[in-house]
Each structure stands twice: as C-alpha cells, then as structure tokens.
C-alpha positions as CSV (number, residue, x, y, z in Angstrom):
1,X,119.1,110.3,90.0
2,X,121.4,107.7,88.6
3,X,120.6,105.7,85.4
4,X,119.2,102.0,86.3
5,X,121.4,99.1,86.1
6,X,119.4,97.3,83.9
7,X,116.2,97.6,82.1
8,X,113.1,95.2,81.2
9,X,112.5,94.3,77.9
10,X,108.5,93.6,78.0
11,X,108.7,90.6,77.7
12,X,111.3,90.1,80.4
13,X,108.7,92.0,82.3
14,X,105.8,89.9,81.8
15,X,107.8,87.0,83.1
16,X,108.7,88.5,86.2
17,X,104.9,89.9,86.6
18,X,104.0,86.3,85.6
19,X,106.2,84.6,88.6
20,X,104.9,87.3,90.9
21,X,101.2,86.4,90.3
22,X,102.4,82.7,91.2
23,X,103.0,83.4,94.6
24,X,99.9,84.9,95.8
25,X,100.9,85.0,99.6
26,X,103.2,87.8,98.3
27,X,101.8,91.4,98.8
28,X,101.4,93.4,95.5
29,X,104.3,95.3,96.3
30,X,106.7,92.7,95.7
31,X,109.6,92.0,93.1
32,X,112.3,90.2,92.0
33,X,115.3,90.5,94.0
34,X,118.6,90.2,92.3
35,X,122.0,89.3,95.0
36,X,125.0,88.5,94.3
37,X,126.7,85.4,96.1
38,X,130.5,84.2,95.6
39,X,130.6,81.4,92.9
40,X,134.4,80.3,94.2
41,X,137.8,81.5,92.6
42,X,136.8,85.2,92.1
43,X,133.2,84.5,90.0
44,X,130.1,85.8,90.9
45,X,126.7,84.4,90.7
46,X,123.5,86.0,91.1
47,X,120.5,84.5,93.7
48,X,117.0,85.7,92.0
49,X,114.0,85.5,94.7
50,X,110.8,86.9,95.3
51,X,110.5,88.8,98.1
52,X,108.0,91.2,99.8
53,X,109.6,94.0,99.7
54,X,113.2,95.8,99.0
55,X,115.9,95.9,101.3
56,X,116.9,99.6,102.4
57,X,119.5,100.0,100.2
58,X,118.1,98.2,97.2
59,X,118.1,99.6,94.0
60,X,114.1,99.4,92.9
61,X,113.7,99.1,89.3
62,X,109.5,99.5,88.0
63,X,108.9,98.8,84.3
64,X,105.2,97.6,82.8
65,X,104.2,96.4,86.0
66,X,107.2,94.6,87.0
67,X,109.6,95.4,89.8
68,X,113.3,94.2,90.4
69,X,114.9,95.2,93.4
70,X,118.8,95.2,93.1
71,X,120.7,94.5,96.2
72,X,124.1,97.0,96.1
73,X,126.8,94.4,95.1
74,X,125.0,93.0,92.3
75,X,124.9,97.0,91.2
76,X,127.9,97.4,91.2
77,X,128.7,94.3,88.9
78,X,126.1,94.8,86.6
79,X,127.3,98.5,86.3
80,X,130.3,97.4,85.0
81,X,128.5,95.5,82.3
C-alpha cells in the first residue's frame, strides 16, 4: 500500500469532523473531497466539498474520525509536494 498523500494533524481533523457534523443530510460515511480544477496559465487550484461518498478511484484518507477522499489528480500534485 502506498504512503498517503497527506496526513491530518488533529486539529485539522476536528475541523473537517466539525464541517461534516454541519451537514447532517450527509450519511456518516462522508468526507472531504479534495479536486483539482485548472486555475488559468498552468496553476492549479484545489475544489474542497463534502460529499457522500468517494469516487472509485479516490484516494480515502481516515485519521481521528475524519475522512478526506483524494480525487487522482490532486494525488498526483500533492505527491509532488
């Protein structure tokens, strides 16, 4: 298994576990989703949403409660990080 692309700090995880319990028509099994979207002229920026559930090729990331699902282009740029 390959090594995360990032990790939670606790408190980082608290605030995702914090937005989560904001949206209570969400099921318990959903995360954060980071995506990347083209910024213009060869930047990057990154969408954060709550979603459900992870895509199929997502990477899912689970620390102290908190779950961040990582679509595959935004892995590979964070991997280069």
């Amino acid at each position: 298994m390959s090594r995360p692309v990032l990790t939670l700090t606790s408190n980082a995880a608290e605030a995702v576990k914090t937005i989560a319990e904001a949206s209570p028509q969400l099921p318990n099994e959903s995360g954060l989703r980071i995506q990347a979207e083209p910024a213009g002229e060869g930047q990057v920026s990154f969408d954060l949403t709550m979603v459900e559930s992870p895509d199929v090729d997502d990477q899912v990331i689970e620390e102290a409660g908190a779950r961040i699902f990582v679509e595959p282009e935004a892995a590979l740029i964070l991997e280069d990080k």
